[in-house]
Each structure stands twice: as structure tokens, then as C-alpha cells.
N, C-alpha and C positions, 0 to 999 in steps of 0.2 A: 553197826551193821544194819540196825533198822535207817538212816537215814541213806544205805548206799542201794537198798533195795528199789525205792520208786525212780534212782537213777539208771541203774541197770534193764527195769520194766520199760525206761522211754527209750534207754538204743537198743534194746530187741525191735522194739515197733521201726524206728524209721530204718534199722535197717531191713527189716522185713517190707518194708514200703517202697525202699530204693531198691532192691535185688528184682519185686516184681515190676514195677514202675521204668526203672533204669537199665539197670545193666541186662536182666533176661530179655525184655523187648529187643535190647541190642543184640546182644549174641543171638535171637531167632532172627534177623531181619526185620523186625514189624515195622521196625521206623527206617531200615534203612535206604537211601536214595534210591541203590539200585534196584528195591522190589518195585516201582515205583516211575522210577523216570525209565520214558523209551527213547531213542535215538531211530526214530524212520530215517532211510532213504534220502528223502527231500521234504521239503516243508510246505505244504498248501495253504495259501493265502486267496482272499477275496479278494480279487483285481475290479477296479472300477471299468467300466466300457473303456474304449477309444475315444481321445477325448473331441467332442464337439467342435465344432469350429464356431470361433469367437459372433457377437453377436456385435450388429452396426453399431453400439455406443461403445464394447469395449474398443474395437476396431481403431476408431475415431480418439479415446483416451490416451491408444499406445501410440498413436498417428501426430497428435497434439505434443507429447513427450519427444518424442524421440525427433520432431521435429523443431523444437527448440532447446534442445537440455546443452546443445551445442554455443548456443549463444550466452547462457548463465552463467553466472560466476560468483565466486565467495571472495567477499572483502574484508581485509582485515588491516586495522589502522589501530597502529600507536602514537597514544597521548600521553605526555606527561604532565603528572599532580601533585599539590602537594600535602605531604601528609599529615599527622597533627603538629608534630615539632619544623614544620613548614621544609621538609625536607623533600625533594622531586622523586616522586614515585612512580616508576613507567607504568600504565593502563592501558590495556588490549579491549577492541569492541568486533563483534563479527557481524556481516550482514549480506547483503545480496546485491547483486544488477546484471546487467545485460548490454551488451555490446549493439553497439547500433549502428558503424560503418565497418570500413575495411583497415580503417587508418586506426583503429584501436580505441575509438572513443569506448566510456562505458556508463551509462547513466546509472544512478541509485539516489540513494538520500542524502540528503546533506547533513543531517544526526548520524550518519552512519561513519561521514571522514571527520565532522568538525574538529578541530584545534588540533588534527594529527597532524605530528612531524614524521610518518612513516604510515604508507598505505602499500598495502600487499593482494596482488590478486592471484586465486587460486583458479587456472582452467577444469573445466570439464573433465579432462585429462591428468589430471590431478598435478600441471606443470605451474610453476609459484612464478611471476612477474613483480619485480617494482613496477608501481604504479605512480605516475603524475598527476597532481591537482590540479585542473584545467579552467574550470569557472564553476561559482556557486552560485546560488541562491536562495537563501535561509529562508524568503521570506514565503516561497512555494515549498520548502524542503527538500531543493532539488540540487543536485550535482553531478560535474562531467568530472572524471578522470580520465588518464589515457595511459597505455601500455603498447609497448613496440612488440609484435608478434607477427607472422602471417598465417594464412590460412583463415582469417577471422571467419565465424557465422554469423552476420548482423541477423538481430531481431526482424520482424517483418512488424511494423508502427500500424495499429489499428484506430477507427475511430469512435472516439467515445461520445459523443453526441447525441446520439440517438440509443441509447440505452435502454432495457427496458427491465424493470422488477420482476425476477425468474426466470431471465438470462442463463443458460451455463456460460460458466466460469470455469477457468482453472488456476490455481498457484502454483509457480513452481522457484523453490529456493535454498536455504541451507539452515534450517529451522535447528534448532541445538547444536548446530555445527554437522549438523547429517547433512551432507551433501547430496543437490541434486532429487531432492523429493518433492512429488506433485501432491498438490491435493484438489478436493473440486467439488464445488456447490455452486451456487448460486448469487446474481444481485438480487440482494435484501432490500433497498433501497439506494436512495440518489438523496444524498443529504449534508447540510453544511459541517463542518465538526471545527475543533479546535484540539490542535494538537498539543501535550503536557507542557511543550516551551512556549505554547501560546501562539504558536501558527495557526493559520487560519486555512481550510480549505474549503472554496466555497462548493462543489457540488461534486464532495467525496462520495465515492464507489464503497458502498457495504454490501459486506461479503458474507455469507455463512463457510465457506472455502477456510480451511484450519489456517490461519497464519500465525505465526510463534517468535519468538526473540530469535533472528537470524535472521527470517524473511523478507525484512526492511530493506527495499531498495530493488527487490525483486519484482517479477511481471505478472500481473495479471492477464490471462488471455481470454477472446472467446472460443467458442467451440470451432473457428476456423484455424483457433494457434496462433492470431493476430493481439499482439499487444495494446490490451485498452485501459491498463492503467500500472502504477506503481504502489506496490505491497509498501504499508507505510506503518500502520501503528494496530495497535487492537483495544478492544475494551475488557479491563481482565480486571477490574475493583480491587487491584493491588496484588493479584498473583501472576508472574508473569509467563500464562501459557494459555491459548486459545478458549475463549468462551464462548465461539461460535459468533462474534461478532468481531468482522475484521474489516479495516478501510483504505482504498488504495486512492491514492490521487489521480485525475484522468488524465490519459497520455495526451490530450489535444493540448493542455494547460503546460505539458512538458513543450512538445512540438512548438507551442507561439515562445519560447526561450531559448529552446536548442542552438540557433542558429550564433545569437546571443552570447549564450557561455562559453560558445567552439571558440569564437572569433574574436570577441572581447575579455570572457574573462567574470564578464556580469551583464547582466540584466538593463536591459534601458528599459524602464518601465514606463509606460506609454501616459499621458493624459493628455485630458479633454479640453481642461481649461476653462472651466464653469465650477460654479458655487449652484446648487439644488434644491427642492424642497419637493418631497414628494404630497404630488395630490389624490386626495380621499375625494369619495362621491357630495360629502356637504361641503370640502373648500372649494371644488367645481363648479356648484350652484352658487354658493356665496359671491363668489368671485366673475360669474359668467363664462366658464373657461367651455369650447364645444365638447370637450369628453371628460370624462370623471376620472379621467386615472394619467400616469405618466409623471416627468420628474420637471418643473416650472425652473427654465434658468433666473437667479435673480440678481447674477452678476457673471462677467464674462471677463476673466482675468487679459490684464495688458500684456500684449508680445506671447500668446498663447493658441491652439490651434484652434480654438473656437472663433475667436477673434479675427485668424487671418480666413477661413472658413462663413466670416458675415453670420455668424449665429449673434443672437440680442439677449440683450439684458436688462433686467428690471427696469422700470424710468418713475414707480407711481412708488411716495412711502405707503406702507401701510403698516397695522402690528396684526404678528399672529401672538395670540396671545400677549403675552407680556412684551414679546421678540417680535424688535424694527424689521419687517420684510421689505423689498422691493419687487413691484408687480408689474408687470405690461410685457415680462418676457416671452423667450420661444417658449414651448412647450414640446420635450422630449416624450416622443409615444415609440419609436420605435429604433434597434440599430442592427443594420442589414434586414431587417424581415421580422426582429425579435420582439417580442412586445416587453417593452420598459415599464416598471410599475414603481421600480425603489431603487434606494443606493443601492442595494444588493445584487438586483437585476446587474445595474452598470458596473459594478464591479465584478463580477462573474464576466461579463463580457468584455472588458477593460483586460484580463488575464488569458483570454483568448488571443489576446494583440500585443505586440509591440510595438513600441514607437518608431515612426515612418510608416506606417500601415496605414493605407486609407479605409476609411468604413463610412456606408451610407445612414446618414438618422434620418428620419423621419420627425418632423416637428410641425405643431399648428401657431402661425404665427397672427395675431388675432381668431380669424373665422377661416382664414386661409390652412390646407396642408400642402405642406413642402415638402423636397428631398431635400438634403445638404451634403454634399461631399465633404469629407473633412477630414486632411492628412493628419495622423496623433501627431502629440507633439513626445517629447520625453520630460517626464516626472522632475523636479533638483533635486527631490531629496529620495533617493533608494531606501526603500522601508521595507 
């Protein structure tokens, strides 16, 4: 009896705690909803004004969209791989382009269709097309495909030449597979890059513009909606989603190929037909040359356009360094207007051309300066 006593002392208490605590609050109301919740009428809410009317930059952003979201498109290409017991594994990649005639062309990347045996294009309109491989070119990262549709929107082809650092820009592509989304910042710079498979692009568009895994092969525009390059890769240290640095190839560098891949298939890559050595301000003096800078021919290859063009080459040995040169050539200062300083220079501008294209150089030949007309020739080996 004495041990049932302090059991009995503990349920007097909680039930004296639950009867004032629980159930008597209930039965008066204290907690119940209805003392409590009201039902007005109608419900008053703080409405913001009328809304403002848009300001000239948003104006111009929805102006830019909506007047090319018509010409974008999502690419989508299957490749087969093979897996570890060498078994063929189908592989799907997604990316972006833009339609550039009436007749269905549509440019993008060339990483975006490489080794697919099946490419698919998504419209605007969310209608699916087979697509044809039309011509490539790896070594710019460039590709036509073509699709039978009507009604196309060709893109409207801008110029990227004259660029300047703090540009608006915009993106517009299919970034994780979200179709149709712009973004938009700015040229970062105008700079050489090399791309993961080791392409080369001499005078890539960086962007602070979000570009993301899908984007690839999509337009960069300017603020007139005028395509001045192709969305192509980004810099992301091994995560694959925008780090605010992203680079597009310039549309001028697509434009001297277009014609190229519609009609052939590939690329005639144009050359000069000269072997170079770029001059510094001391081989200038060393040598007597009238200016310090530019690219010294010091051979002029046989049955080549330099050659049929009467450009010169070396005739004096000499070493630079350890390495047998030949001197008393032209001297490359300029082509069209541009001023030549290195291989780089000329191959920047070697990509603006294709072979059959004539370009004017500028060369001093002794003390003399020259013009040369000089139709390219085409490259033998497509690189």
C-alpha cells in the first residue's frame, strides 16, 4: 500500500493539469478557432500602383528577344560509343544555332554534331525536324546543317570587327535544355583562347553573358539584335555551369566559310605561300630593314599565290641564331590596311579569307614600299 500511494499522488496531479490545461479550455472556447478566426466580407490587400511603363533598356531587351528567338534552335545529335566490354552505347549531346537563309541552313558548332549518326532540330515552336549534315569545319568549330521547313527567320549576320570591351551583348540559347533563354552582359575582352580539343580561336569574344552547357552553337548578339558571334565554350575549372566567363567565335570568321561549307561540304583554306620570320626593332637595325616591325619572306613556295603575285624571297644565307635564314626578301607591313607584326597577326587574317579571294599587302622591298595584289591560293593539307 505504501508503494501504490506516490503512484496515485502522480495521476491526481496530471490529471488535475490536463482537465485545467486541456479539456476545460476546450469546453470554454479559449482555444477554440472560432473565438478567434473572422470571415470578412472581402479581403484587403496592398495593391502596387499601375504599372510604369517599361524603360528604353528594358524596351530594347524584349525588342532583341523576341526579335530573334524565331531564328534559334535546340540541336540535338546522336552518337554511338563504346562501352567498357566494347559494346555500342547510344550517346545524346544538346546545344544551340540559328538559322541563317530561307533554305534551312543552320549554323552551330561542330563539337555540338561531331560523329553523330542522327541530328534533330527543335523550332521555336517546339516542332522536331531531322536534320542534315551539310559541311564542317573542326578546325574553326564550325558547322552547317540543313532542315526542310518553311516560313524560316534567318538570323540578321552582324559585324564583329570592330568590337569594343563593354559592348552590350546578349545570349540567347537552350542552356540545360531550357529552351529559348536570353541572357546579357557584356565584351570582357577580344582574346586568343584554345578550346578543350585543342582548337584554336584567334580573336575570341569574352563575354560575362551566362553561357552554360546547351548554349554551344548559339548567337551572340549586339544591342541591335545583329549576330556577332557563336556561343561556344566557357571557363568553368571543371564545373560545368557559368562562371561569368564565356567565349563566342566571331561571326566575320564564320561568314569567310559559310559560302564554303553550303557549297562544298568543307573549307578551302586559303594560303599565302611564303615561309616568315617575324622582325623585332634589333633584327631591323641588325639587318638594315626601313622599319622595325612586320613578317620578312625568306622563301616563296613554287606554283603558289605568292609566287604567281611576283612577291620575293630570301637570296643572302645568313644565321639567326644557331638557324640558317635567308635574307634580302619582301617585307610584309601590311594586309588590306591591317598592320602585320607576327604569324598571329597573319593568321587572324588568313581566317577572315578564303582561298580565291584577293587581298591587298603592303610590303617594302629593299627601301622601296609596294602594293601587291595577291589572289590566295588554297592550303593541300585542311588542318
Amino acid at each position: 500500500m505504501k508503494f501504490m500511494r506516490p503512484i496515485i499522488f502522480a495521476l491526481a496531479i496530471a490529471g488535475g493539469f490536463f482537465y485545467f490545461t486541456t479539456w476545460r479550455s476546450n469546453s470554454e472556447g479559449l482555444f477554440h478557432p472560432s473565438t478567434w478566426l473572422s470571415r470578412p466580407a472581402h479581403v484587403e490587400i496592398t495593391e502596387a500602383a499601375p504599372a510604369e511603363p517599361l524603360d528604353s533598356e528594358e524596351q530594347n531587351n524584349i525588342s532583341v528577344y523576341r526579335k530573334n528567338i524565331p531564328s534559334v534552335v535546340n540541336v540535338t545529335s546522336r552518337a554511338m560509343a563504346f562501352d567498357f566490354f566494347y559494346g555500342l552505347v547510344p550517346q545524346e549531346g544538346q546545344g544551340s544555332g540559328f538559322v541563317i537563309d530561307k533554305e534551312g541552313h543552320i549554323l552551330t558548332n561542330y563539337h555540338v554534331i561531331a560523329d553523330a549518326r542522327q541530328v534533330e532540330v527543335t523550332l521555336h515552336n517546339r516542332k522536331k525536324l531531322r536534320a542534315t549534315i551539310v559541311g564542317t569545319d573542326p578546325s574553326h568549330d564550325l558547322a552547317i546543317i540543313q532542315i526542310k521547313a518553311t516560313d524560316l527567320v534567318p538570323a540578321v549576320l552582324g559585324d564583329s570587327h570592330n568590337l569594343q570591351v563593354g559592348q552590350k551583348v546578349y545570349a540567347i540559347g537552350n542552356p540545360f535544355g531550357l529552351a529559348g533563354t536570353m541572357t546579357r552582359g557584356i565584351v570582357s575582352s577580344i582574346r586568343p583562347v584554345q578550346e578543350p580539343n585543342g582548337t584554336r580561336i584567334d580573336e575570341a569574344i569574352q563575354t560575362d553573358a551566362a553561357i552554360n552547357p546547351g548554349n554551344s552553337g548559339g548567337p551572340l548578339m549586339n544591342w541591335h539584335g545583329e549576330v556577332i558571334g557563336i556561343n561556344t565554350m566557357i571557363l568553368s575549372n571543371g564545373v560545368e555551369q557559368n562562371s561569368g566567363i564565356g567565349f563566342a567565335i566571331p561571326i566575320n570568321t564564320a561568314k569567310a566559310v559559310l559560302n564554303d561549307l553550303v557549297t562544298l561540304g568543307r573549307v578551302r583554306r586559303p594560303a599565302l605561300g611564303v615561309s616568315t620570320i617575324p622582325i623585332s626593332p634589333e633584327l631591323a637595325d641588325e639587318i638594315g630593314l626601313p622599319v622595325d616591325f612586320g613578317l620578312l619572306i625568306v622563301r616563296v613556295y613554287p606554283g603558289g599565290a605568292a609566287e604567281a603575285a611576283g612577291l620575293r624571297g630570301g637570296d643572302q644565307r645568313a644565321y639567326l641564331g644557331n638557324t640558317p635564314i635567308m635574307l634580302g626578301g619582301d617585307l610584309i607591313i601590311a594586309i588590306d590596311g591591317q598592320k602585320v607584326e607576327d604569324e598571329d597577326d597573319l593568321s587572324q587574317m588568313m581566317n577572315n579569307h578564303r582561298a580565291g579571294d584577293t587581298i591587298q599587302i603592303t610590303i617594302y622591298r629593299g627601301k622601296k614600299k609596294m602594293q601587291v595584289s595577291v589572289q590566295l591560293g588554297e592550303a593541300r593539307q585542311q588542318v
